[in-house]
C-alpha positions as CSV (number, residue, x, y, z in Angstrom):
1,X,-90.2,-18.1,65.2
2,X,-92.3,-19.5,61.7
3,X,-90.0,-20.9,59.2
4,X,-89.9,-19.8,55.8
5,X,-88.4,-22.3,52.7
6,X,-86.3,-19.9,50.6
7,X,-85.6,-21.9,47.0
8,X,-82.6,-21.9,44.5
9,X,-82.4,-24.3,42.4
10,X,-78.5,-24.1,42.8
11,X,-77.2,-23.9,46.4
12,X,-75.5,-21.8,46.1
13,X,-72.9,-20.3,43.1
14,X,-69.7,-18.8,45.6
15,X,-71.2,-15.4,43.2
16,X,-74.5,-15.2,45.1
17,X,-73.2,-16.5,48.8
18,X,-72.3,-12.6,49.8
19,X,-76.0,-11.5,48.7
20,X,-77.7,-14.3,49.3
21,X,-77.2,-14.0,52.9
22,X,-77.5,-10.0,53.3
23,X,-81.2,-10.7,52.2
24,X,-82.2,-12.6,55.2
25,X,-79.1,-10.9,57.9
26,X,-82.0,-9.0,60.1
27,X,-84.4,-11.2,60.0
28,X,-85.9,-12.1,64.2
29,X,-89.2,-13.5,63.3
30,X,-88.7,-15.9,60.7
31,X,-86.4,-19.0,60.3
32,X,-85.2,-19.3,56.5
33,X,-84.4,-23.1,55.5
34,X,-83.1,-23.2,52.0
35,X,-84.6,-25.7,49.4
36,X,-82.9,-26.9,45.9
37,X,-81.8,-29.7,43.4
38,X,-78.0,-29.1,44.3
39,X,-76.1,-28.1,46.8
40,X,-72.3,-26.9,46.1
41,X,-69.5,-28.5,48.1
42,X,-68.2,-25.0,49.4
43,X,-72.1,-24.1,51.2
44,X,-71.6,-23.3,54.5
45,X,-75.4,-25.2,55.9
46,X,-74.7,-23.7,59.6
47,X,-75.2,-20.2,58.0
48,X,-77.3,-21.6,55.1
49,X,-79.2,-24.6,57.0
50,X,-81.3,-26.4,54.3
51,X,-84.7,-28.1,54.5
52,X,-84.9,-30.0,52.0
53,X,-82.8,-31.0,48.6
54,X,-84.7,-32.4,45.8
55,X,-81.7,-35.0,44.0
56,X,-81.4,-37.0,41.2
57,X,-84.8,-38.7,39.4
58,X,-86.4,-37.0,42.5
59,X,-85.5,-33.6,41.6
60,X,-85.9,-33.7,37.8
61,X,-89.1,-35.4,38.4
62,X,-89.9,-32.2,40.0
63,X,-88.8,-29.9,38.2
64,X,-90.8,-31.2,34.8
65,X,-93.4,-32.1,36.9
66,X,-93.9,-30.2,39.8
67,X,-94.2,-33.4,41.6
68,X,-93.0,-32.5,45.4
69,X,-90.3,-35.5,46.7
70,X,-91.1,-36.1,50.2
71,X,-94.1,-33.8,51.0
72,X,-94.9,-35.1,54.6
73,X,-91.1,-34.0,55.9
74,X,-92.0,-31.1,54.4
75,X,-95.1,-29.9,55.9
76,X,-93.4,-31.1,59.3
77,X,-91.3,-28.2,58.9
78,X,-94.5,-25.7,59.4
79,X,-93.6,-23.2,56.8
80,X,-95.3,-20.3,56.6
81,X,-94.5,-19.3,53.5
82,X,-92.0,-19.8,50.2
83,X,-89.8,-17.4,49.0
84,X,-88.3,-18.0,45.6
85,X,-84.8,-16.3,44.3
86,X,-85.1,-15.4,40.7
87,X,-88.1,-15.5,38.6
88,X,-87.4,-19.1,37.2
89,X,-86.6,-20.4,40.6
90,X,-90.8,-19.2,41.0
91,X,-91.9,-20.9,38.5
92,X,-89.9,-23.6,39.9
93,X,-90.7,-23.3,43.7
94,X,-94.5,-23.0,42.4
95,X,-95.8,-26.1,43.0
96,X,-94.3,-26.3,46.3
97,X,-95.9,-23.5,47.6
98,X,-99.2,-24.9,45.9
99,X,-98.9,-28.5,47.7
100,X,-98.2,-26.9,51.0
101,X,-100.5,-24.1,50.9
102,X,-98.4,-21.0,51.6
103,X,-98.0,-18.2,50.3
104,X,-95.0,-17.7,47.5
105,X,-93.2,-14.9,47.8
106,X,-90.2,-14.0,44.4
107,X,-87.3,-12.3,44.2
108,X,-86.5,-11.1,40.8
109,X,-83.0,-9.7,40.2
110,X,-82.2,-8.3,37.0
111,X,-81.3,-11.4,34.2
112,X,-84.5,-13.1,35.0
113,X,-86.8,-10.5,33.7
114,X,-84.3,-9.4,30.6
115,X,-83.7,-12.7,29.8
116,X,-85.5,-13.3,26.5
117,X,-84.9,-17.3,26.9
118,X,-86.7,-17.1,30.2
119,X,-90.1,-15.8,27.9
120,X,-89.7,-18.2,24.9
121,X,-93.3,-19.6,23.5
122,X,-92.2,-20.9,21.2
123,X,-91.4,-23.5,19.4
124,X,-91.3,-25.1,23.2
125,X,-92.1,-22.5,25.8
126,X,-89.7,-22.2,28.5
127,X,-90.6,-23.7,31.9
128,X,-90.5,-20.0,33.1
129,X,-92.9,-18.9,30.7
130,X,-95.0,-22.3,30.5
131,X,-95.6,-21.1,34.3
132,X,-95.9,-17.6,34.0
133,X,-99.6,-17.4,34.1
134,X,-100.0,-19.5,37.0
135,X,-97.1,-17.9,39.2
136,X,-98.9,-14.0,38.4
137,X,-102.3,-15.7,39.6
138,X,-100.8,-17.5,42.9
139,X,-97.8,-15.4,44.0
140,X,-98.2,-12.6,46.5
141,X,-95.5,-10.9,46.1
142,X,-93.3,-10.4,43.5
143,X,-89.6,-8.4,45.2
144,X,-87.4,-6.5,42.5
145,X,-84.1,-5.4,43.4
146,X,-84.5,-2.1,41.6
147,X,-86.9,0.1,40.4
148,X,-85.8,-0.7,36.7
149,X,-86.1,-4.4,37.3
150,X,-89.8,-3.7,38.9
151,X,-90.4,-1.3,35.1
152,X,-89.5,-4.5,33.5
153,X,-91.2,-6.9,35.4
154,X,-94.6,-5.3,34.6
155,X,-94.0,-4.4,31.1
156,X,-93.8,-8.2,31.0
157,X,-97.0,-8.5,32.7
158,X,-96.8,-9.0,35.8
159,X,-99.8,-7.3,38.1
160,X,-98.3,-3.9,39.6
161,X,-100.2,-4.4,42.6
162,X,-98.1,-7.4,43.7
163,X,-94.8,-6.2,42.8
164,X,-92.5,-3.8,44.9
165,X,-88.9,-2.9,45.2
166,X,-86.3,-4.0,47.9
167,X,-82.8,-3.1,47.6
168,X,-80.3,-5.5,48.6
169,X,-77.5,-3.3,49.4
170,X,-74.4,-3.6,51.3
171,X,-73.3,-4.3,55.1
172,X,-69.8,-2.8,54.5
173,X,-70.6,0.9,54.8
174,X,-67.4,2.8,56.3
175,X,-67.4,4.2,59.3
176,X,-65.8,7.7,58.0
177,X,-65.2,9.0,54.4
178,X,-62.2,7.7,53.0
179,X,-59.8,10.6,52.6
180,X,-56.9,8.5,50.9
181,X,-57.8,8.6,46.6
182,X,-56.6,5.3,46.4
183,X,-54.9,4.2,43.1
184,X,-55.7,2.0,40.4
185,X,-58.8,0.2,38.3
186,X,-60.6,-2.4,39.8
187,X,-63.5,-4.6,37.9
188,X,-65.0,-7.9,40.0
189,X,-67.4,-9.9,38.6
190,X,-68.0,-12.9,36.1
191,X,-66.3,-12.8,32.9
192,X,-69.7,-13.3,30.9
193,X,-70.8,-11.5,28.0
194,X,-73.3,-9.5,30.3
195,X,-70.3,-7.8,32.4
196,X,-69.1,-6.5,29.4
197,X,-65.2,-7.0,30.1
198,X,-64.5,-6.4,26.5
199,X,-65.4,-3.5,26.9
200,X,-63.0,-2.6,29.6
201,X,-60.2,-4.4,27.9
202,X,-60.9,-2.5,24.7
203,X,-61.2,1.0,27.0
204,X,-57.2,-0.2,28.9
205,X,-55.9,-0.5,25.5
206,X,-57.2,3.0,24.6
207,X,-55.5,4.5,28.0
208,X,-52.1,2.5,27.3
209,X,-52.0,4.5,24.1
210,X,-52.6,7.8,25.7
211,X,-49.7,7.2,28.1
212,X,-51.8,6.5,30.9
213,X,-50.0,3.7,32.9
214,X,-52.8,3.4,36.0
215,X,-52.8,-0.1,36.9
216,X,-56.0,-2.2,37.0
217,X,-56.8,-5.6,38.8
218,X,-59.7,-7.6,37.0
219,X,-60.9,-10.5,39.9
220,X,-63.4,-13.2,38.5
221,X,-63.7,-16.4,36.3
222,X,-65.9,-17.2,34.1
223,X,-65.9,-18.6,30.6
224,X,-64.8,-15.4,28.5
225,X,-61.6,-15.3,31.1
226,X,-59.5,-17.0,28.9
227,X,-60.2,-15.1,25.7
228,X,-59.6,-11.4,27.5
229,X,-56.4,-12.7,29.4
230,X,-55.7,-13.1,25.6
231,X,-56.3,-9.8,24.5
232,X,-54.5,-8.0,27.0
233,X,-51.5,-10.4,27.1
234,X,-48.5,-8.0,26.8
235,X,-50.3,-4.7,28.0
236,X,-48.4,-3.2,30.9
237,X,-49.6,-2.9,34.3
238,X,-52.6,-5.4,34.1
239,X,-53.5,-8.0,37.2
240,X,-55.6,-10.8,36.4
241,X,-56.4,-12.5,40.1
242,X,-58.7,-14.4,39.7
243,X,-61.7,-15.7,41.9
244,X,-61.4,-14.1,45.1
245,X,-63.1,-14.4,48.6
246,X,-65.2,-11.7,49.5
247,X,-62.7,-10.4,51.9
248,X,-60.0,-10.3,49.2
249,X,-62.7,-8.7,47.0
250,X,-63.4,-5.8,49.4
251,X,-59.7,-4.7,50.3
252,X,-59.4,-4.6,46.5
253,X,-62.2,-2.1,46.4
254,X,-61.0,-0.2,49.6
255,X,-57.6,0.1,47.9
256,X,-58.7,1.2,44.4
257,X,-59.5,4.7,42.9
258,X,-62.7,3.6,41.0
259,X,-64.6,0.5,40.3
260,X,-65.7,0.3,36.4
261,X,-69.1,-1.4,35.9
262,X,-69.1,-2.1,32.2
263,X,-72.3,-4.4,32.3
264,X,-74.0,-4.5,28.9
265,X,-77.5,-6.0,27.8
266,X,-76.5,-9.7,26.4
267,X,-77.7,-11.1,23.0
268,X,-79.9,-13.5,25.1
269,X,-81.5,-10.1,26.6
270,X,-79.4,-10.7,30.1
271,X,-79.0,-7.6,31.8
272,X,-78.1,-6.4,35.2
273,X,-80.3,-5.6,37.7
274,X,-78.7,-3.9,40.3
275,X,-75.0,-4.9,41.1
276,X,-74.2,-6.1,44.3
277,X,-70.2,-5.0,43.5
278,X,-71.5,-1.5,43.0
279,X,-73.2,-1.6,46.6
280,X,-70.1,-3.1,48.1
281,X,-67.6,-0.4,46.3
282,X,-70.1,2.8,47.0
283,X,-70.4,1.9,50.8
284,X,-66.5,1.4,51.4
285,X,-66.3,5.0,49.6
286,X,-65.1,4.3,46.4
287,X,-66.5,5.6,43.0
288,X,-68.0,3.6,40.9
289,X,-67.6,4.5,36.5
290,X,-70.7,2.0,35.1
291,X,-72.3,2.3,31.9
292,X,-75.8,2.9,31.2
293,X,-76.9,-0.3,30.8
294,X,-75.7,-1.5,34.1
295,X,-78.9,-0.8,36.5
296,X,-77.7,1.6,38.5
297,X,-79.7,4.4,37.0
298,X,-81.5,6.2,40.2
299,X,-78.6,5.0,42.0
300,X,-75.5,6.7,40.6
301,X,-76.3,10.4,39.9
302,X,-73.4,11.3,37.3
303,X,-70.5,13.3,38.3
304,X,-72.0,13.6,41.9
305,X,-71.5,9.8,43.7
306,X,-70.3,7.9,40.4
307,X,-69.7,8.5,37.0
308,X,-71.9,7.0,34.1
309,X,-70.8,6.3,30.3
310,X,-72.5,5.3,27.0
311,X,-72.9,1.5,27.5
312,X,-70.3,-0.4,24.6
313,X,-68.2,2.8,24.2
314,X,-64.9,2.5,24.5
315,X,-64.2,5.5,24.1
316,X,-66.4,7.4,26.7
317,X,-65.0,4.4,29.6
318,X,-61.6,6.0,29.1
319,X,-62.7,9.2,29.5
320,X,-64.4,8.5,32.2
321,X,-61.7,6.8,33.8
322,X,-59.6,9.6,33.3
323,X,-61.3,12.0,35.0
324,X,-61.1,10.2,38.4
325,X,-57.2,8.9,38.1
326,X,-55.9,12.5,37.0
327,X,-57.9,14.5,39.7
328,X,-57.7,12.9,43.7
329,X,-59.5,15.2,45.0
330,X,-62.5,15.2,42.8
331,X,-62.0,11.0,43.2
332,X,-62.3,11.2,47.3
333,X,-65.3,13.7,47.3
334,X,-66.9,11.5,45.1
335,X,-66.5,8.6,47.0
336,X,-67.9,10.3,50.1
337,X,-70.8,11.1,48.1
338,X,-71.2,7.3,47.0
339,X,-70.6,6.5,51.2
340,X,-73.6,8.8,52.0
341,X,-75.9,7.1,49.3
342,X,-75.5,3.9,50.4
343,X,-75.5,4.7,54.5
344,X,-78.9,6.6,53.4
345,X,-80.8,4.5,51.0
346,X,-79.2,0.8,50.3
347,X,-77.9,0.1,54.4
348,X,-78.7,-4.3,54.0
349,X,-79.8,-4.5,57.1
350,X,-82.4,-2.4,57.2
351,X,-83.2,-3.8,53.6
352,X,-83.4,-7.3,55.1
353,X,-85.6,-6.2,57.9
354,X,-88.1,-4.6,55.4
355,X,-88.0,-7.6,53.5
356,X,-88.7,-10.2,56.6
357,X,-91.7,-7.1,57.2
358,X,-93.1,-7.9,54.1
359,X,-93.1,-11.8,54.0
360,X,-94.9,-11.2,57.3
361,X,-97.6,-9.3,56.2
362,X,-98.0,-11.7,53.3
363,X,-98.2,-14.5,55.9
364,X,-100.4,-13.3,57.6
365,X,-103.3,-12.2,54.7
């Protein structure tokens, strides 16, 4: 087996763990040994085993630089190949790839090419963007999660030739439709201005008003937590959880009658690329109500496998919501739809094998 170095700066958010690993879950040929400038208390390094971490005046160095910390242990590795996650953590894994002579391979997932910081020139050009040229010219391969993001990613620039899409998907599929509607409103995610929470909180109030006294469980942290726990403080029938494990996360989802994907395009130009919660939710056979800026278009058709609303509405959430909590029926067929989808189009480990296909055929150019 050739080894690959897959970078993140950050190793790894408990957010990205879940994905993070479905990427690589089928891979037989190659070895993947993760490289950063951090590594988080919580990583698990049997299932994540690391090559190399790039601390302190060492890693900084790099970083501004590109200046590699201990290049001989490096090389001893034999790595065939870098593969980057997220298109700053190219630009960063760029001169790593160029002192040991492999081929980089990135990952871009949705933020990173919406992200108007990440393009900056001026009045200093972001390290993304001071590398940008260079990383079109030497990567091989550029991976987007989602057709959107791939759109994007050339609109930007990027040569069409190198880029292509992979899915990331989900390993949860159920074995058998769900036939049991669930009850209640689930949202899981960060409470960031990109996930759009005020959105949902603004959508519960509307419902509460109505009379409509669903429950819904919001699971996450994040720095707008505080400030919606605020705003819903004294509406009936509201959970706040929480960060939760994955495990928690997915009987959450299993037990719910829809998922609501509020995602909005931030003021910094973050966006979504395509949600790994919507993957999880579609393959355990539960609807997912996102809005139209939360890249899932091509993935959710409306009113077949999902329902879709006017991104920052309100309004049209509620509705939407409505239509799944006063009608079971329509909630379990919809779900078995969303099961299908996912079993036919986003199974992770066929993703993950497709992926380890293509870093080989890069490797071996």
């Amino acid at each position: 087996m050739a080894n690959i170095l897959v970078y993140r700066d950050d190793l790894l958010p408990k957010s990205e763990i879940e994905f993070m690993r479905r990427q690589y879950m089928a891979f037989g040929a190659l070895t993947p040994l993760w490289v950063g400038r951090r590594v988080r208390p919580w990583l698990d390094t049997a299932a994540f085993p690391t090559g190399a971490v790039f601390t302190g005046a060492a890693g900084l160095r790099f970083k501004l630089t590109g200046r590699v910390p201990d290049l001989p242990a490096l090389r001893a590795l034999a790595p065939a190949a870098v593969h980057a996650q997220f298109g700053r953590g190219g630009a960063l894994a760029l001169p790593l790839a160029e002192a040991l002579g492999v081929p980089l391979v990135v990952t871009f997932h949705g933020g990173d090419v919406h992200k108007a910081s990440h393009y900056r020139r001026f009045p200093i050009p972001a390290l993304f963007r001071w590398r940008m040229a260079r990383l079109m010219q030497y990567g091989a391969l550029f991976v987007c999660v989602s057709e959107a993001v791939r759109r994007r990613l050339v609109e930007r620039g990027f040569p069409a030739g190198k880029t292509t899409v992979v899915h990331i998907g989900t390993d949860r599929i159920a074995p058998a439709p769900r036939t049991d509607p669930g009850q209640g409103v689930l949202f899981a995610g960060r409470f960031v201005e990109m996930k759009g929470v005020e959105v949902l909180a603004a959508a519960i109030k509307l419902l509460r008003a109505q009379g409509v006294a669903e429950p819904f469980t919001l699971i996450g942290q994040g720095p707008r937590h505080a400030s919606i726990a605020a705003s819903l403080q004294g509406v009936p029938g509201i959970e706040m959880r929480g960060w939760q494990t994955p495990d928690h996360v997915r009987t959450a989802m299993h037990a719910a009658r829809a998922v609501v994907i509020p995602s909005i395009v931030a003021r910094s130009g973050e966006a979504e690329g395509l949600p790994s919660v919507a993957a999880e939710a579609m393959g355990l056979g539960t609807p997912v109500i996102a809005s139209t800026e939360a890249g899932l278009d091509g993935v959710i058709q409306s009113g077949v496998n999902g329902l879709l609303f006017r991104s920052r509405d309100p309004a049209g959430l509620a509705t939407q919501i409505m239509q799944l909590v006063s009608n079971a029926p329509r909630a379990v067929a919809m779900g078995a739809a969303a099961r299908l989808t996912m079993a036919r189009d986003f199974d992770a480990a066929l993703q993950s094998a497709r992926l380890e296909d293509l870093l080989q055929r890069v490797i071996a150019l």
